[in-house]
VEXGUPA-960282 format. One record per atom (N, C-alpha, C): residue number from 0; z, x, y; residue in three letters; atom name. Coordinates in steps of 0.05 Angstrom, whole numbers, plus 5000, padded with zeros to 4 digits. Example, Ala and Ser with C-alpha at 12.3 -4.5 7.8 and 13.67 -1.06 7.14 Angstrom:
VEXGUPA-960282
0; 5156; 5264; 4886; ALA; N;
0; 5156; 5246; 4910; ALA; CA;
0; 5156; 5264; 4934; ALA; C;
1; 5142; 5257; 4955; SER; N;
1; 5143; 5273; 4979; SER; CA;
1; 5157; 5258; 5001; SER; C;
This chain:
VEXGUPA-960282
0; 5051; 0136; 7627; UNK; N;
0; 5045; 0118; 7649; UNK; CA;
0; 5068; 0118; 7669; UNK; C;
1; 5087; 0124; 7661; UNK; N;
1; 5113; 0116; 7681; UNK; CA;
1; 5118; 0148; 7697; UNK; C;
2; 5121; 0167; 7690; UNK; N;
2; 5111; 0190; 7701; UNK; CA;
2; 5083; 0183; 7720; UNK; C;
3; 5059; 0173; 7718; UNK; N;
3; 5047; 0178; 7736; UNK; CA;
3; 5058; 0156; 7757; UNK; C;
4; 5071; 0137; 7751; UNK; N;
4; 5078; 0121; 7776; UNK; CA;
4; 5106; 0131; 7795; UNK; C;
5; 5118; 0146; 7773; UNK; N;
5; 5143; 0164; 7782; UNK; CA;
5; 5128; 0186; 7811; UNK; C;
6; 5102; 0192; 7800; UNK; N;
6; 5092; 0217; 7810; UNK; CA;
6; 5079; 0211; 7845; UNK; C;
7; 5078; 0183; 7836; UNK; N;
7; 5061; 0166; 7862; UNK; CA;
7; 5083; 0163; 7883; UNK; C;
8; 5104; 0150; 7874; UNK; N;
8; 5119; 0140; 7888; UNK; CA;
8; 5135; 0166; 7901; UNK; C;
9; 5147; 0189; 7889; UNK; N;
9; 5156; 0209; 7903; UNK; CA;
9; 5132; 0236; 7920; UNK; C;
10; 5108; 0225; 7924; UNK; N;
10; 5095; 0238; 7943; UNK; CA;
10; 5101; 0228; 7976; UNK; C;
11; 5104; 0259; 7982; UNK; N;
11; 5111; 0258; 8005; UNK; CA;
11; 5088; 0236; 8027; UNK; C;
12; 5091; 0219; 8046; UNK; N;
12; 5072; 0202; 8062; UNK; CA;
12; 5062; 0216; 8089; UNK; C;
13; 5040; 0213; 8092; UNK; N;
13; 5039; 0226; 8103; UNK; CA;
13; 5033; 0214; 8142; UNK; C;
14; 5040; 0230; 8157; UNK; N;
14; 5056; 0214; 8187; UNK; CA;
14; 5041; 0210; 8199; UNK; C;
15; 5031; 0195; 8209; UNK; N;
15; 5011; 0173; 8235; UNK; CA;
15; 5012; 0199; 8258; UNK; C;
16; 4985; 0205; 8263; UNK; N;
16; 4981; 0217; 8287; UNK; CA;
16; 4996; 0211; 8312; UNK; C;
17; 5013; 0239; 8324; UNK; N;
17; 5020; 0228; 8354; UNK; CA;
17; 4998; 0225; 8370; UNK; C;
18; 4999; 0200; 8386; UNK; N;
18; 4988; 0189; 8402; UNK; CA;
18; 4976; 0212; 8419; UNK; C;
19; 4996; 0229; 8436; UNK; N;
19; 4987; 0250; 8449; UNK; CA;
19; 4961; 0272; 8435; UNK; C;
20; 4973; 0281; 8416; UNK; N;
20; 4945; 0295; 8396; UNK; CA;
20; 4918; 0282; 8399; UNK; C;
21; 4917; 0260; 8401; UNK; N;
21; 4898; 0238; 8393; UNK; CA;
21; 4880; 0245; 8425; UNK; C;
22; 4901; 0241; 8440; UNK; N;
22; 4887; 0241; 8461; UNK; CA;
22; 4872; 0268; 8468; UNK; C;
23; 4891; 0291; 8467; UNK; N;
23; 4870; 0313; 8463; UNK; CA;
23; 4850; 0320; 8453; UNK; C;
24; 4847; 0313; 8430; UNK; N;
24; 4823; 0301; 8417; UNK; CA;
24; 4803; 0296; 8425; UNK; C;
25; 4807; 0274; 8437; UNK; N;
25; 4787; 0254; 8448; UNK; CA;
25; 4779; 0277; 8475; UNK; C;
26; 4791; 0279; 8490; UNK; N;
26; 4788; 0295; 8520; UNK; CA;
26; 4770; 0313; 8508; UNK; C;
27; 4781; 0335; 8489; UNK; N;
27; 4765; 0365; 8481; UNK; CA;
27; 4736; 0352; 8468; UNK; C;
28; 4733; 0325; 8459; UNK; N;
28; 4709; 0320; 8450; UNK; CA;
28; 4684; 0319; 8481; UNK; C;
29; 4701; 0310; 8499; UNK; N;
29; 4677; 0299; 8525; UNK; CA;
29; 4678; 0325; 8534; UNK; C;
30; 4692; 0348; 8528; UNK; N;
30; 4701; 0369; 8544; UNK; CA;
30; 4675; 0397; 8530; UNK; C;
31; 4675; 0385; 8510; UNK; N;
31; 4648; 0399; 8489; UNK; CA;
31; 4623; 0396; 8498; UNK; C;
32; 4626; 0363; 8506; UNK; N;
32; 4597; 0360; 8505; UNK; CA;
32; 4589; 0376; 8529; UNK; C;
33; 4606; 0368; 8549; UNK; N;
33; 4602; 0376; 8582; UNK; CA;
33; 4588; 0408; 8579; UNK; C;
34; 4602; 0421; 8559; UNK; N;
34; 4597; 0453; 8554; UNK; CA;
34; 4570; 0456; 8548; UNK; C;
35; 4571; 0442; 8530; UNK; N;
35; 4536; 0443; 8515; UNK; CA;
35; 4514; 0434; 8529; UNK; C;
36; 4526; 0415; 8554; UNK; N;
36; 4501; 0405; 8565; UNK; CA;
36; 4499; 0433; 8592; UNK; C;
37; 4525; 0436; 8597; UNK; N;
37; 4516; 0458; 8620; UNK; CA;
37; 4504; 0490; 8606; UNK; C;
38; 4509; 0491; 8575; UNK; N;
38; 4494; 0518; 8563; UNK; CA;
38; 4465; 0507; 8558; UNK; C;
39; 4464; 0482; 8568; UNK; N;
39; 4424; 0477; 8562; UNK; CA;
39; 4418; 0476; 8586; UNK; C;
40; 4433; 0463; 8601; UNK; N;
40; 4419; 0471; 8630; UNK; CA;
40; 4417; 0497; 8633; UNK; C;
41; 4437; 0523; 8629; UNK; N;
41; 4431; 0541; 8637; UNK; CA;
41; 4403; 0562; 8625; UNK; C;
42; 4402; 0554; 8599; UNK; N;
42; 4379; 0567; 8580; UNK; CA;
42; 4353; 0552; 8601; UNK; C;
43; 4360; 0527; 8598; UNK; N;
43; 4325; 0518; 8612; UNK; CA;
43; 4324; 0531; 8642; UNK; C;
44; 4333; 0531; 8651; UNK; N;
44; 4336; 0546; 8677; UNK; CA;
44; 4325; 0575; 8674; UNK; C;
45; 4336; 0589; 8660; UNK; N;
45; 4326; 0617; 8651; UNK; CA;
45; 4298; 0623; 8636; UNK; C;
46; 4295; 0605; 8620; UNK; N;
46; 4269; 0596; 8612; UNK; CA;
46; 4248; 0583; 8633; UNK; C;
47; 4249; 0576; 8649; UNK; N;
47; 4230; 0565; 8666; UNK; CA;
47; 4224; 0588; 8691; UNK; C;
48; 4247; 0611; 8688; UNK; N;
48; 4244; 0627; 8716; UNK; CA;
48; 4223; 0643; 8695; UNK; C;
49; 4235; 0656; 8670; UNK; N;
49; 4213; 0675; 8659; UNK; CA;
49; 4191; 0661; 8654; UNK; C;
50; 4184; 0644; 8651; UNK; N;
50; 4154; 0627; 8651; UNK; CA;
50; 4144; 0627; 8675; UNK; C;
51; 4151; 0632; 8692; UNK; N;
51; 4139; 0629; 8720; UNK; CA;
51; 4132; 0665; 8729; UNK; C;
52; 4157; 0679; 8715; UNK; N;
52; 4152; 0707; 8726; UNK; CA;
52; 4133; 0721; 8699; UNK; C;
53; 4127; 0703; 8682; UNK; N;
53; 4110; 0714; 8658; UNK; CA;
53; 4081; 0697; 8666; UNK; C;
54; 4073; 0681; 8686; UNK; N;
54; 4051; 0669; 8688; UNK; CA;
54; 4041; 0677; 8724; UNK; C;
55; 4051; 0689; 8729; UNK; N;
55; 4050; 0705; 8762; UNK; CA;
55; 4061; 0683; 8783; UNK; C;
56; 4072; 0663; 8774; UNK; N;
56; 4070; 0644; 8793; UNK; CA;
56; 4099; 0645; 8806; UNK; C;
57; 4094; 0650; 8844; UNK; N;
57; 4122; 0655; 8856; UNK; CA;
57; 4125; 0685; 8855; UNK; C;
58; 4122; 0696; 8891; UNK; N;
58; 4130; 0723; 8891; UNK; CA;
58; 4159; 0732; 8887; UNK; C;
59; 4170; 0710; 8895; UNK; N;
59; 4205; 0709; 8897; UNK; CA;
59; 4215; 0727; 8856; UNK; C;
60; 4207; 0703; 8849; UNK; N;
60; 4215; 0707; 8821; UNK; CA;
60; 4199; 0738; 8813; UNK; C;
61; 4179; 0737; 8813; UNK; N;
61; 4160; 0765; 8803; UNK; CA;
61; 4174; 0786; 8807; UNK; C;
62; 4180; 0785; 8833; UNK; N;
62; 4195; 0812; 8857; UNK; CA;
62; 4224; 0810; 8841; UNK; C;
63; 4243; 0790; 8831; UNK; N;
63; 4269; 0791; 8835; UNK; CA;
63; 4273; 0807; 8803; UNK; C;
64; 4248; 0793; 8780; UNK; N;
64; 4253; 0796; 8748; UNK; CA;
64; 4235; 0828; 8756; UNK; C;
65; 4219; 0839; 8766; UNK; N;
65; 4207; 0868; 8771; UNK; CA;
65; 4232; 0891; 8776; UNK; C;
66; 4248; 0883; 8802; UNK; N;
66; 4265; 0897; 8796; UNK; CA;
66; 4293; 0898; 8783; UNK; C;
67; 4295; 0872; 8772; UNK; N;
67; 4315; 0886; 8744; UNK; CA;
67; 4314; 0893; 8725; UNK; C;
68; 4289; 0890; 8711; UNK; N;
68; 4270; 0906; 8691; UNK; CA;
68; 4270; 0936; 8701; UNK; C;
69; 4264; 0937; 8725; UNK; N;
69; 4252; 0980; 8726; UNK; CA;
69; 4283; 0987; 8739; UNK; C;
70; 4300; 0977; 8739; UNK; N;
70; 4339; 0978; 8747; UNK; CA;
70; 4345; 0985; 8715; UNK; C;
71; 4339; 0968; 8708; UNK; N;
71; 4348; 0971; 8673; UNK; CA;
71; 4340; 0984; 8660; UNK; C;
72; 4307; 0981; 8666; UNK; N;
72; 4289; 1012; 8642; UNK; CA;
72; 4306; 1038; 8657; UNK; C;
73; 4301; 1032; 8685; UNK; N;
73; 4306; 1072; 8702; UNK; CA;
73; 4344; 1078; 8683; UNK; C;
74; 4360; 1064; 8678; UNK; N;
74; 4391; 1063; 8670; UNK; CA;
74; 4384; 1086; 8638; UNK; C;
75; 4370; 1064; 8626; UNK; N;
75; 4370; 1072; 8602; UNK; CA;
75; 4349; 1097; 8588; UNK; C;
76; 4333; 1105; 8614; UNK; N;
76; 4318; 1128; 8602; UNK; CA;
76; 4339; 1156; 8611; UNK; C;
């Protein structure tokens, strides 16, 4: 018994976060989200142009996704 209280008392403690750390923390957490919400904006964005150029709707889009498709096929044949 006296060994395990020996064993308690000489563990090292361990040190209270610097304040500064803390704050980074916190910042890189709002700094995440910001990321994730502008990588969903950008997917829905991309998703709604191929829905539109996969349903004929909008010559703009048709014309713009037509020729980077036959840019890309003509590259790789």
């Amino acid at each position: 018994m006296n060994r395990t209280r020996r064993a308690l008392r000489t563990r090292p403690k361990r040190r209270p976060p610097d304040r500064d750390r803390v704050r980074v923390r916190v910042r890189d957490r709002g700094q995440a989200t910001a990321e994730y919400a502008l990588v969903l904006l950008g997917a829905a964005t991309i998703a709604l142009i191929l829905i539109g150029w996969a349903t004929g709707g909008g010559n703009r889009i048709a014309g713009l996704l037509d020729h980077v498709l036959d840019t890309v096929t003509g590259h790789v044949k």
